[in-house]
Structure formats: structure tokens, C-alpha cells
C-alpha positions as CSV (number, residue, x, y, z in Angstrom):
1,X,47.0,44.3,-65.8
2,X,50.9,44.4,-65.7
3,X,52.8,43.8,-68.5
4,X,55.6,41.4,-67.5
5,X,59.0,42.4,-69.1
6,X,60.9,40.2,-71.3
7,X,63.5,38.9,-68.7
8,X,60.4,37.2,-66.8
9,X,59.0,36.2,-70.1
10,X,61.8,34.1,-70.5
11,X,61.8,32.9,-67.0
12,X,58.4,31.5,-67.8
13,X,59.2,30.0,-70.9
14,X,62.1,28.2,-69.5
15,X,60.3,27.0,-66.8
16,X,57.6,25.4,-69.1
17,X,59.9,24.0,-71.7
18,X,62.6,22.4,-69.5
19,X,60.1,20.8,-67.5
20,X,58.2,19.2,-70.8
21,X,61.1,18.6,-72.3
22,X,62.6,16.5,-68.9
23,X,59.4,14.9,-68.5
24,X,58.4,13.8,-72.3
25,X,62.1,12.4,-72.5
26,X,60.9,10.1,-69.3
27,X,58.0,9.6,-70.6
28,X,58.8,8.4,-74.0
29,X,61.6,6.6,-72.9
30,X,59.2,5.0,-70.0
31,X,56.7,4.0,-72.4
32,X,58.8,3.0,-75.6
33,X,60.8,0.6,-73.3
34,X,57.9,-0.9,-71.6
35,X,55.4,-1.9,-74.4
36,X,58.1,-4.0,-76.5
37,X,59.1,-5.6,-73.1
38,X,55.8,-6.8,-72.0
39,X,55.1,-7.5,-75.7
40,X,57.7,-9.4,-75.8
41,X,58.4,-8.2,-79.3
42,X,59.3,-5.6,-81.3
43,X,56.8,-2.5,-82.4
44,X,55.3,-2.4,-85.7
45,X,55.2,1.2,-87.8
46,X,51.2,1.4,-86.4
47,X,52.3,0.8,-83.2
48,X,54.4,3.5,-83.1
49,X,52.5,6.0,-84.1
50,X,50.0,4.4,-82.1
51,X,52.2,5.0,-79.4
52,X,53.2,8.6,-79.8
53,X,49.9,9.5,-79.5
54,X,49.6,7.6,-76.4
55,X,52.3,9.5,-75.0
56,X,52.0,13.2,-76.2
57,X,47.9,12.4,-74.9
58,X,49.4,11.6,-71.8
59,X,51.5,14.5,-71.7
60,X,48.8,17.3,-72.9
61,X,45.8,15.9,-70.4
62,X,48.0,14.6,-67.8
63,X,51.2,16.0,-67.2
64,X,50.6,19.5,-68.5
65,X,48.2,20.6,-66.5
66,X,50.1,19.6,-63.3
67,X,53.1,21.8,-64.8
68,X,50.7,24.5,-65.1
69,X,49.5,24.2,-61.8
70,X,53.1,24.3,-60.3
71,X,53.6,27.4,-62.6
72,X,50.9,29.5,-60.3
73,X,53.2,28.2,-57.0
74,X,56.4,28.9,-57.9
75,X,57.7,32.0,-56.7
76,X,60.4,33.8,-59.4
77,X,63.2,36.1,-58.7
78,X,61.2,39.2,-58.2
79,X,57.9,38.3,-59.2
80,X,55.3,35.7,-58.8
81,X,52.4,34.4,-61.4
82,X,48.9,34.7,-60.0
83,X,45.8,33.1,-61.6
84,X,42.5,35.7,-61.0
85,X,39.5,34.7,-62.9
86,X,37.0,37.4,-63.4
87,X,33.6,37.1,-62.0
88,X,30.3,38.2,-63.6
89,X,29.6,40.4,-61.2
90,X,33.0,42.6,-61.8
91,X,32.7,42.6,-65.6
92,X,30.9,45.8,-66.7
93,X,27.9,45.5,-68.1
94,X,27.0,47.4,-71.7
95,X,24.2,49.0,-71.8
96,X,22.3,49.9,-75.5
């Protein structure tokens, strides 16, 4: 397995943070506008919390994995991530 070098280390690392960052702004700012609204009402300490829990679920099982996805079709200035699971049958076996 290659090593990748630092300079696309921090290509990836951008490209994962800005992204979660954009997108948990939008969703925070989607969801934290909306309940109150519908609610009619303002939100209560519980609520909140209740809320950012709602939101950073909704970004770990739902908007992360998309990111990821788009991570493995992305091509980067001079290189490309590629996903490549193992199979049983190319893992040596020990033998005792």
C-alpha cells in the first residue's frame, strides 16, 4: 500500500472538513430555524440539547456517509482515492 504524502493528506482533510463544516452550518441553521417556527415558540434548554443531537445524528448517519462516498469519486490533482476491500480468499492463511 502507498503511502500518500502530506500535501494529499491535506487535500483530503480539506475536502472532509469544508464539506462538514458547509453542511452542519445548513443543517443547524435549517433545523434550529424550523422547530421554533412550527412550534410556534421558543426552545427550552432540553430542547436544545435535544436538538443537537438530532442534528449531529443526522449528520454522522446521514450526511457523512454520502461525503465519504463522494470522497472515493473525486479525482485530486495527481492522485485519486480508491476503496479495495480484501477478500478471504487473498488474505494469507497461517498455518500452526
Amino acid at each position: 500500500m502507498e503511502i500518500p504524502t502530506y500535501g494529499e493528506l491535506l487535500k483530503l482533510m480539506w475536502f472532509l472538513v469544508w464539506r462538514h463544516i458547509i453542511i452542519l452550518m445548513f443543517v443547524s441553521m435549517t433545523i434550529g430555524w424550523a422547530v421554533p417556527v412550527i412550534f410556534n415558540g421558543t426552545v427550552s434548554e432540553d430542547s436544545q440539547y435535544l436538538l443537537e443531537v438530532c442534528i449531529y445524528s443526522v449528520l454522522f448517519f446521514g450526511i457523512t456517509p454520502f461525503i465519504l462516498k463522494t470522497l472515493f469519486q473525486k479525482q485530486f490533482q495527481g492522485f485519486q482515492v480508491i476503496f479495495q476491500r480484501d477478500t478471504e480468499s487473498a488474505s494469507p492463511t497461517v498455518s500452526s
